[in-house]
N, C-alpha and C positions, 0 to 999 in steps of 0.2 A: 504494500500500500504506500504511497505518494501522497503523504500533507503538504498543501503548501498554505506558509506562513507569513502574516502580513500583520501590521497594527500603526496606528497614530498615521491615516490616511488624511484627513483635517478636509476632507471633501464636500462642498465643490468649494471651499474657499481658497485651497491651495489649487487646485486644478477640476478642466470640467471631469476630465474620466482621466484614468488612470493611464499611466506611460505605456506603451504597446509592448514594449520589453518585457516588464509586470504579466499583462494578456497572457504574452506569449507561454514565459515559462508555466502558468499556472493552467496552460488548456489540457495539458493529460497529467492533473490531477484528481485525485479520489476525492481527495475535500478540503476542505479552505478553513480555516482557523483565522479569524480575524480578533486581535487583541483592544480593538476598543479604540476612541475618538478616530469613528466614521463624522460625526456630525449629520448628517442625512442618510437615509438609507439609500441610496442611488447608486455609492457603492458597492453595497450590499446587492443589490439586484443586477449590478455590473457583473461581480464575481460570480453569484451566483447561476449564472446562465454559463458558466463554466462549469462548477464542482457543487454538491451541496454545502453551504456557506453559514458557521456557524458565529457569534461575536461575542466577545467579551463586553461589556457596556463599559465606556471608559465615562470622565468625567464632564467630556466635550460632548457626552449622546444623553443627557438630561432630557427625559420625553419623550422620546423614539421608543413608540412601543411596538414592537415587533417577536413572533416565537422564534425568532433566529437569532434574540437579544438576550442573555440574561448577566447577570454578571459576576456569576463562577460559571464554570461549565465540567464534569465531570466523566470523560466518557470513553468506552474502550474501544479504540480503533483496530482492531488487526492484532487482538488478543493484552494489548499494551493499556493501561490506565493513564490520559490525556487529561491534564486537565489546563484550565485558562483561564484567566482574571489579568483583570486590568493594569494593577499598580502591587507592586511585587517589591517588598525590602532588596535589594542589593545583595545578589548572591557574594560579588566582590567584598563586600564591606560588613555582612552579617554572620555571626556562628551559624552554625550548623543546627546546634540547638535554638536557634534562634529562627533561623527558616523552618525546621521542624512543627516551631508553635505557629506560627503565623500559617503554614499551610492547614494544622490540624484546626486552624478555626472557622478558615474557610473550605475547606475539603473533608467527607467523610470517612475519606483512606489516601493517604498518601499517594500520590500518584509516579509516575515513572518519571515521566514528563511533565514539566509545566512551562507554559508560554503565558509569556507577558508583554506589554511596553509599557506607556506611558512616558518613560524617559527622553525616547528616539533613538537610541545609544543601543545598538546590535553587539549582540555580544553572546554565547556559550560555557556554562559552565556546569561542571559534575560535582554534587556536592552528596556524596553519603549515597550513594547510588540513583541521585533525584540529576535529571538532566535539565538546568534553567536554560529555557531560548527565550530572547528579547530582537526578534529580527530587525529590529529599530524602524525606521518610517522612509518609504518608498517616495517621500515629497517634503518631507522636512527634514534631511538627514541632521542628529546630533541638535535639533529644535534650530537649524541655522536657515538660511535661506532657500525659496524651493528651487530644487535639482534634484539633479536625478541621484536616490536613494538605495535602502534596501532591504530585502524580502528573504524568506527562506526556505526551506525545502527541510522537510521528515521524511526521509524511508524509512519506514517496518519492514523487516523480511525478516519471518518465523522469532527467532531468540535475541536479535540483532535490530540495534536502530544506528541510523545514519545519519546526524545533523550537518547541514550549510547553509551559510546566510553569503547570501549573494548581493555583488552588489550591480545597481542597475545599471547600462551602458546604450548609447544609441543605438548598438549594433544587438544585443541582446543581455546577459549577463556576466561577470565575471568572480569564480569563487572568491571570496573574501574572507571568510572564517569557514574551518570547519572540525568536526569531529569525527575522529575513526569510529569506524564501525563498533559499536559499544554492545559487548553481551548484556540481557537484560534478566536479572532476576524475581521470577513471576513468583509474586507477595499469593 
């Protein structure tokens, strides 16, 4: 299975639709994980006409009531525990016990995976066998001027996940970060 990951789009005020680059990598994907400030759903029906499109509700989507909004998301893709919310402590900057409490308040069980933004700041990290992705923002890179950004990509295959955060290019994408292939231990 093929996630692809997106968050902190700021849509249509940064842009009318989304960079073609974006389109492109995400047209053979399984499903779309959006982390929140869409600001309008337009995005949301953009992607969605690609993969089913599900969104974290960030702080920028006040109002938008939508069943493809909520603002945890908890859900097992391809045998793997996914989960998503908006605004995430700093795997960089937080213990482990300290991401531990913060997911058990908003998560029922510990997930394998968790994606986040809010920041715009793309970034990868394994913490106590929890994999954080924050693919940063496809139009606000790092909260700085619009340009072209970045998005990311989840393979699942059987025991193994694959994280890359991609960054956007006129021509299409170019890896930026990524994670080796990660055995996953099923809780």
């Amino acid at each position: 299975m093929r996630i692809g990951l997106i968050a902190d789009t700021h849509m249509p005020g940064s842009l009318a639709s989304l960079w073609p680059s974006a389109i492109d990598l995400f047209a053979d994907v399984d499903v779309i994980l959006h982390a929140g400030d869409l600001h309008t759903l337009e995005v949301v029906d953009e992607l969605s006409r690609l993969a089913p499109t599900y969104v974290s509700a960030g702080n920028g989507d006040v109002g938008i009531i939508d069943d493809r909004l909520r603002d945890t998301w908890l859900m097992e893709l391809s045998g793997i525990q996914v989960g998503m919310i908006h605004k995430l402590p700093s795997p960089e900057r937080k213990s482990p016990a300290q991401l531990g409490r913060y997911l058990d308040r908003h998560f029922d069980q510990t997930p394998h995976v968790v994606v986040y933004g809010h920041t715009h700041r793309e970034g990868l990290h394994l913490v106590e066998d929890v994999l954080y992705i924050n693919p940063g923002s496809p139009t606000l890179p790092r909260n700085q001027s619009l340009r072209l950004g970045t998005i990311g990509l989840l393979d699942v295959a059987e025991d193994h996940l694959h994280a890359t955060i991609l960054q956007l290019t006129d021509h299409g994408t170019v890896a930026h970060e990524e994670i080796a292939p990660l055995r996953v231990n099923r809780r």
